[in-house]
DRENPA-3360 file (N, C-alpha, C; in nm, 2 decimals, always signed):
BEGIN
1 = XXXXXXXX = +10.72/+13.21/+4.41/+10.81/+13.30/+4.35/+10.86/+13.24/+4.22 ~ +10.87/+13.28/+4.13/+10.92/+13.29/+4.01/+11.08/+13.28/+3.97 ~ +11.11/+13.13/+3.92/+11.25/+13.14/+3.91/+11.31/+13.14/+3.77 ~ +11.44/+13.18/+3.75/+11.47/+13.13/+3.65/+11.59/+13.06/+3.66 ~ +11.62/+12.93/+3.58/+11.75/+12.85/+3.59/+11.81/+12.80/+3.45 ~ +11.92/+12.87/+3.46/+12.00/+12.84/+3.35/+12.14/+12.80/+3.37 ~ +12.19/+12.69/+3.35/+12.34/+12.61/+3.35/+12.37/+12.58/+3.48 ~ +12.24/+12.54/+3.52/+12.23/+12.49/+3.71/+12.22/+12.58/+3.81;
9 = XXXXXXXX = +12.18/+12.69/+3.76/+12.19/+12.81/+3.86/+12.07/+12.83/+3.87 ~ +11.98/+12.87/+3.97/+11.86/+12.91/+4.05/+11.85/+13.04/+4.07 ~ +11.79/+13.16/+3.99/+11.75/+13.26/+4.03/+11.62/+13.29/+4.07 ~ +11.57/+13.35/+4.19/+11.47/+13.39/+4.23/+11.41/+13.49/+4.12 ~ +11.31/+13.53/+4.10/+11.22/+13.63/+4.04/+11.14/+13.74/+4.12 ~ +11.19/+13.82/+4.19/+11.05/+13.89/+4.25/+10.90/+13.94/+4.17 ~ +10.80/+13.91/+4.28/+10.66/+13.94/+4.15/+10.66/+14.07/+4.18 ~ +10.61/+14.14/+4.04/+10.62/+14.26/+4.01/+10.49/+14.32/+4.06;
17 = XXXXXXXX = +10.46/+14.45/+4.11/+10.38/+14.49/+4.16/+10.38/+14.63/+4.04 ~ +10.32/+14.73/+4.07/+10.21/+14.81/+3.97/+10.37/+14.93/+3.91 ~ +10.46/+14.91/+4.00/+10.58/+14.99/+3.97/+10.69/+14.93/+3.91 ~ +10.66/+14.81/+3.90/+10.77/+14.72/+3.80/+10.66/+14.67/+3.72 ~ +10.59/+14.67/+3.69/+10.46/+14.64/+3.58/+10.47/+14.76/+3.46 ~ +10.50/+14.86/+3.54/+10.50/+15.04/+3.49/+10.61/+14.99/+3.40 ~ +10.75/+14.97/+3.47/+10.83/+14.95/+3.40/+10.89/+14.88/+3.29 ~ +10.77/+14.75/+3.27/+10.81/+14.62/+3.22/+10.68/+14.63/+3.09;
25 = XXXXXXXX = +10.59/+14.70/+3.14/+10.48/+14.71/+3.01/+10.56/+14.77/+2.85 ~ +10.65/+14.83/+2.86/+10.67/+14.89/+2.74/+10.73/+14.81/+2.68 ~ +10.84/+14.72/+2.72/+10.91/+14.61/+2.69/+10.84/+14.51/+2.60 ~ +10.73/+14.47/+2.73/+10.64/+14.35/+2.67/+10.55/+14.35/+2.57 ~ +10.49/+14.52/+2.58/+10.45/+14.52/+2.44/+10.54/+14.49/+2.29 ~ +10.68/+14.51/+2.30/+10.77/+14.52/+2.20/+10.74/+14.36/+2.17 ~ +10.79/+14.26/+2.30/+10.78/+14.13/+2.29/+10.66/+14.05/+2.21 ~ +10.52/+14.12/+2.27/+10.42/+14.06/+2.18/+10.40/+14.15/+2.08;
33 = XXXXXXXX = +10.47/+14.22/+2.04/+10.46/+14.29/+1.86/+10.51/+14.20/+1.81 ~ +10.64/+14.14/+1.85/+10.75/+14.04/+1.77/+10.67/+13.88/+1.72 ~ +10.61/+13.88/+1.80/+10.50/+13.76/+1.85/+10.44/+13.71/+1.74 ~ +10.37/+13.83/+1.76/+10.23/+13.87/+1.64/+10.26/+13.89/+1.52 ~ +10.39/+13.95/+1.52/+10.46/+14.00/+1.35/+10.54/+13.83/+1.30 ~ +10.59/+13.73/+1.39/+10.65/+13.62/+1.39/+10.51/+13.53/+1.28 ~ +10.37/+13.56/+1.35/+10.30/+13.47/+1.30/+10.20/+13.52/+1.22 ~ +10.25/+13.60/+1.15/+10.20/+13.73/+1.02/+10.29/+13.69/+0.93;
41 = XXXXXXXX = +10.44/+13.63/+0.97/+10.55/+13.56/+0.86/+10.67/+13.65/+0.90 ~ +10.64/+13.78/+0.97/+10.77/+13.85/+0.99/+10.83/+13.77/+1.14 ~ +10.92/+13.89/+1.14/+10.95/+13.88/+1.28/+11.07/+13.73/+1.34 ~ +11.10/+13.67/+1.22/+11.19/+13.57/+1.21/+11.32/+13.62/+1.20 ~ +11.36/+13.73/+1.14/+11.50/+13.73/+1.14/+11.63/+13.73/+1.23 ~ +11.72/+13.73/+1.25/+11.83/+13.72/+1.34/+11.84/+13.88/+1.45 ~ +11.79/+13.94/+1.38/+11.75/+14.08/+1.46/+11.68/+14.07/+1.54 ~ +11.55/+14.04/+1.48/+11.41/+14.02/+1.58/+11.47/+13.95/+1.72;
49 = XXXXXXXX = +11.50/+13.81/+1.67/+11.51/+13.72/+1.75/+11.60/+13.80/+1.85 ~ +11.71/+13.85/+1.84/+11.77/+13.90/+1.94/+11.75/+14.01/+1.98 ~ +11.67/+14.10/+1.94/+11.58/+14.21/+2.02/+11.49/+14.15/+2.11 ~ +11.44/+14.06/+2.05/+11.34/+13.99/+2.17/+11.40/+13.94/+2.26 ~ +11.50/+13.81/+2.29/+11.60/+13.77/+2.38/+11.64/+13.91/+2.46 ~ +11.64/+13.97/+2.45/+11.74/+14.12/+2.47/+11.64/+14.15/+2.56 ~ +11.48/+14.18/+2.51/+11.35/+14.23/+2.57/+11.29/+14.14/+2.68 ~ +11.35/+14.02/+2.66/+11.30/+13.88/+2.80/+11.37/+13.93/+2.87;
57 = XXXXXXXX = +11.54/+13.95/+2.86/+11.63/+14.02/+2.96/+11.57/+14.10/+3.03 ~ +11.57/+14.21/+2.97/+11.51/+14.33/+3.03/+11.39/+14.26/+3.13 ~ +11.26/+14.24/+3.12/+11.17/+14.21/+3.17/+11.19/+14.15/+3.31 ~ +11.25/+14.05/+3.29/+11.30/+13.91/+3.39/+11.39/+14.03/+3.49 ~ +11.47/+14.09/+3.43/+11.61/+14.20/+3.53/+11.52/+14.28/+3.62 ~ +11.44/+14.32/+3.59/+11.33/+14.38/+3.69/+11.31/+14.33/+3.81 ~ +11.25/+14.22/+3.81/+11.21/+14.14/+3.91/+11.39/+14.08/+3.97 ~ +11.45/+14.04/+3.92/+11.57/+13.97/+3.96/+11.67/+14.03/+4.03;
65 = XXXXXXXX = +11.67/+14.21/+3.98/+11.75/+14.31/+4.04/+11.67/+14.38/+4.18 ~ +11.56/+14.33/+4.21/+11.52/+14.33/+4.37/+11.57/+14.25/+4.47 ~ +11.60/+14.14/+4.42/+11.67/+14.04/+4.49/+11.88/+14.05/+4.50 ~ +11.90/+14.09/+4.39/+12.06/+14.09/+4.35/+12.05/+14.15/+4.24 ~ +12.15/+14.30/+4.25/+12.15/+14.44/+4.21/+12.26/+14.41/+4.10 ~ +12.33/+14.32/+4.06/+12.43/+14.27/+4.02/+12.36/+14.20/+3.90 ~ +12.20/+14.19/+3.87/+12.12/+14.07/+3.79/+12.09/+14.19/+3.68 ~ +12.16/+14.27/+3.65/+12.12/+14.37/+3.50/+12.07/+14.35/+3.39;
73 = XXXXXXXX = +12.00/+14.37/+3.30/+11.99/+14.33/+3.16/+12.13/+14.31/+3.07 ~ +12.17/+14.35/+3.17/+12.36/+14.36/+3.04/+12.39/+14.25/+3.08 ~ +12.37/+14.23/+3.24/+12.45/+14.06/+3.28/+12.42/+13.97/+3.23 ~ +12.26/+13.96/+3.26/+12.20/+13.86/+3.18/+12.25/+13.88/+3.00 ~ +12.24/+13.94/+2.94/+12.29/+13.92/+2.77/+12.41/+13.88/+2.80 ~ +12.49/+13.88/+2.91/+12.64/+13.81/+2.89/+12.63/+13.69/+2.88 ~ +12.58/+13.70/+2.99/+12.55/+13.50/+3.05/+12.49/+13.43/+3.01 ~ +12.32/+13.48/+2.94/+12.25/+13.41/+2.88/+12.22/+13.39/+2.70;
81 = XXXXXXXX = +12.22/+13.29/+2.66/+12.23/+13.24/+2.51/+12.09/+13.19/+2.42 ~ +12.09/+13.18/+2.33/+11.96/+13.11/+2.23/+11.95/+12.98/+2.30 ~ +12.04/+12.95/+2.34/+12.00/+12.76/+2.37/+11.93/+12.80/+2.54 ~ +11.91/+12.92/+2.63/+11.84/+12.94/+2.74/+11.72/+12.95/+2.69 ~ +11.65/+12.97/+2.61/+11.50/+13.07/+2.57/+11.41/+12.97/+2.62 ~ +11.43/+12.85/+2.63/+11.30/+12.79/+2.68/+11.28/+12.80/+2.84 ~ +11.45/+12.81/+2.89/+11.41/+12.85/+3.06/+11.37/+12.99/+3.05 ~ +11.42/+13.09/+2.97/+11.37/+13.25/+2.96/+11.19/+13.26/+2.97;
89 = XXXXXXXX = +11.18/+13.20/+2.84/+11.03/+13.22/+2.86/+10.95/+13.14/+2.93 ~ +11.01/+13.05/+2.97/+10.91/+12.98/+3.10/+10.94/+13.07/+3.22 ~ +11.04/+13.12/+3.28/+11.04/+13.23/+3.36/+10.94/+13.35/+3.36 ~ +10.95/+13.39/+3.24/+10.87/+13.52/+3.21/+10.72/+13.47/+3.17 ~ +10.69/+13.32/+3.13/+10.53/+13.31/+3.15/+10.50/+13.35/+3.33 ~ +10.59/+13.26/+3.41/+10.61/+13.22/+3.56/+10.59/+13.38/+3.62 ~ +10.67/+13.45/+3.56/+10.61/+13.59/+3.66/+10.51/+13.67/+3.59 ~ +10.49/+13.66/+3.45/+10.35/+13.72/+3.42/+10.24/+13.70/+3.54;
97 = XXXXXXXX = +10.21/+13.56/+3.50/+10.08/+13.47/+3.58/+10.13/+13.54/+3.74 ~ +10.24/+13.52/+3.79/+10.25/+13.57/+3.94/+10.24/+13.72/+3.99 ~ +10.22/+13.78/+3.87/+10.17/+13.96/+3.82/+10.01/+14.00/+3.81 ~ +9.95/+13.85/+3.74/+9.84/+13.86/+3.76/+9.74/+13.87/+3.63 ~ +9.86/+13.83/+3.49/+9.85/+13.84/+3.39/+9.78/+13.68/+3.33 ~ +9.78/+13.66/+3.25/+9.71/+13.51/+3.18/+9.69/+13.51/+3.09 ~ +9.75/+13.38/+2.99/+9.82/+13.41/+2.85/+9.69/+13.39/+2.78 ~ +9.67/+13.41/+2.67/+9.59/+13.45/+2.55/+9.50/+13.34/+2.57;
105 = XXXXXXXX = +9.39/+13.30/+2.57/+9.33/+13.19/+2.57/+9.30/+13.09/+2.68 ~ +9.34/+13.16/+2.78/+9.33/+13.08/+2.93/+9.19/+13.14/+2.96 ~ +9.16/+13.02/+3.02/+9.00/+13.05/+3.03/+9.01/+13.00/+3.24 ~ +8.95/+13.10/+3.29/+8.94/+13.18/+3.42/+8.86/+13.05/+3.49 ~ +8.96/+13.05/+3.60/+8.89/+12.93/+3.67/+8.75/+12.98/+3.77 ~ +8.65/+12.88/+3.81/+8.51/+12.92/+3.81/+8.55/+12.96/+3.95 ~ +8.45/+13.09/+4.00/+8.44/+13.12/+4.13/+8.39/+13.03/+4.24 ~ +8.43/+13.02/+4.37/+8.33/+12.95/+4.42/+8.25/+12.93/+4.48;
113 = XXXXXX = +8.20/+12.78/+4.50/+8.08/+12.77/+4.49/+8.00/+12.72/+4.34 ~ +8.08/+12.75/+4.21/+8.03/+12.77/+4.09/+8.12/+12.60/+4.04 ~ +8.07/+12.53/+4.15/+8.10/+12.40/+4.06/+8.07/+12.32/+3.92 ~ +8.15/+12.27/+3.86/+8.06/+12.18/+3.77/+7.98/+12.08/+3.82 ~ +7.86/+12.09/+3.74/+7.76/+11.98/+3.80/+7.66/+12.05/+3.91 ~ +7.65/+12.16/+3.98/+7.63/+12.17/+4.11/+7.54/+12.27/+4.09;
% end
């Protein structure tokens, strides 16, 4: 399971299945527009950045409000800050990959039987 930990606290992540996927796809598209516009030269300013922080919220609140109904997108923007974003987005790689997702460039491990060498 998919955690996220910020200022010593351990939150579970529930993995998202095809109705919290439903829900979380619109989001994430927003996140990799920001991504892609970041490394096009945009997508740097103080807005972006906290639309996106805002859009990890959201994403992560999905999975976290299955567990504790109390874990909102609003709680999280209380509690969480710019100096969190590296436990944010290691969280939200952590439940992509546990969704079934794999980030740009990851190359698919061999079926088996399809050893190297063999």
């Amino acid at each position: 399971m998919a955690k996220l930990t910020v200022s010593g606290r351990e939150y579970d992540i529930a993995p998202f299945k095809l109705g919290a996927m439903k829900a979380a796809a619109p989001i994430i598209e927003r996140i990799n527009a920001t991504i892609a516009a970041k490394g096009d030269g945009g997508g740097t300013t103080l807005v972006d950045l906290t639309e996106m922080l805002g859009d990890f919220c959201a994403v992560l609140s999905i999975g976290l409000m299955k567990i504790d109904a109390t874990l909102t997108p609003d709680h999280l923007e209380d509690e969480l800050g710019f100096g969190d974003m590296p436990a944010i987005q290691a969280a939200f790689t952590a439940i992509m990959r546990e969704s079934g997702l794999k980030s740009a460039g990851e190359v698919p491990a061999p079926a088996a039987g399809e050893a190297a060498g063999a």
